[in-house]
C-alpha positions, 0 to 999 in steps of 0.5 A, a space after each residue: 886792662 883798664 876798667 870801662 865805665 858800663 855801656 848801655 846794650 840795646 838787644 845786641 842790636 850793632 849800635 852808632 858811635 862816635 870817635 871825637 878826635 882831640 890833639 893840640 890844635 898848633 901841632 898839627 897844623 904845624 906839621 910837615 906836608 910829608 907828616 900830614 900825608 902820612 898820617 892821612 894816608 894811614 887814616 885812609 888805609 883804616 877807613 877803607 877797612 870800615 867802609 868795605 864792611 859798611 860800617 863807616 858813616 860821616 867823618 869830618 876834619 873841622 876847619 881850625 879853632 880861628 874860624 870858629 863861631 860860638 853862640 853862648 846862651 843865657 839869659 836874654 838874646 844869644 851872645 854871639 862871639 868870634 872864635 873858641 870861647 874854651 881855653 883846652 890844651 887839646 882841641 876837638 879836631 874831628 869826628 867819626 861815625 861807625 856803626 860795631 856789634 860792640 865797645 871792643 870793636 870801636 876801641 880796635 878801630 880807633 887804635 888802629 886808626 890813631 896809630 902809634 907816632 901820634 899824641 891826642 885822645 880820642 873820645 868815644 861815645 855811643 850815640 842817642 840819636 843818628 838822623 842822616 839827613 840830606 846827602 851834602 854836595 860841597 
């Protein structure tokens, strides 16, 4: 079993986390139509899973590094550039919020999430600060 590095606990009160999802960006997008169905149908089956028990929040798939916006700050006015500014071999692709009793319960769901085919990472961090907002209508 690998070492965890320790986590803040908060009176065994269940606690937000976030699964940030990172893969090579030009592989996935160059994936087959039946590749991309699958993986997304498997995802689907996961979630479900979470959500029966109300415990899966925003998840988000993020357009493609091409289309992003990057505002640097410094010194003086923002500088705002076109496109990634980080040279990375993985990219972060997308995002989950669920809410677990614990580390181990969001390490399970990840794993059962990502599956076994895939390559990437997923990053989970406990979150400080959670405020919803206003539902979106898109």
């Amino acid at each position: 079993m690998l070492a965890r590095p320790p986590v803040m606990k908060t009176n065994r009160r269940p606690m937000l986390y976030a699964i940030l999802c990172y893969n090579d960006e030009a592989a996935v997008e160059a994936w087959p139509r039946e590749t991309e169905e699958a993986v997304l149908g498997h995802r689907m089956k996961v979630q479900e899973k979470l959500a029966a028990k109300g415990k899966l929040g925003a998840v988000a798939r993020l357009m493609p590094t091409t289309a992003a916006t990057t505002l640097r700050f410094g010194a003086g006015e923002p500088v705002v550039l076109d496109g990634p500014f980080a040279e990375t071999k993985e990219q972060l692709l997308g995002f989950y919020v669920v809410e677990a009793d614990s580390l181990d319960e969001v390490i399970a769901f990840a794993t059962e999430l990502h599956g076994s085919e895939l390559r990437g990472s997923f990053e989970i961090r406990p979150l400080r600060v959670f405020r919803p907002g206003t539902p979106l209508s898109l």
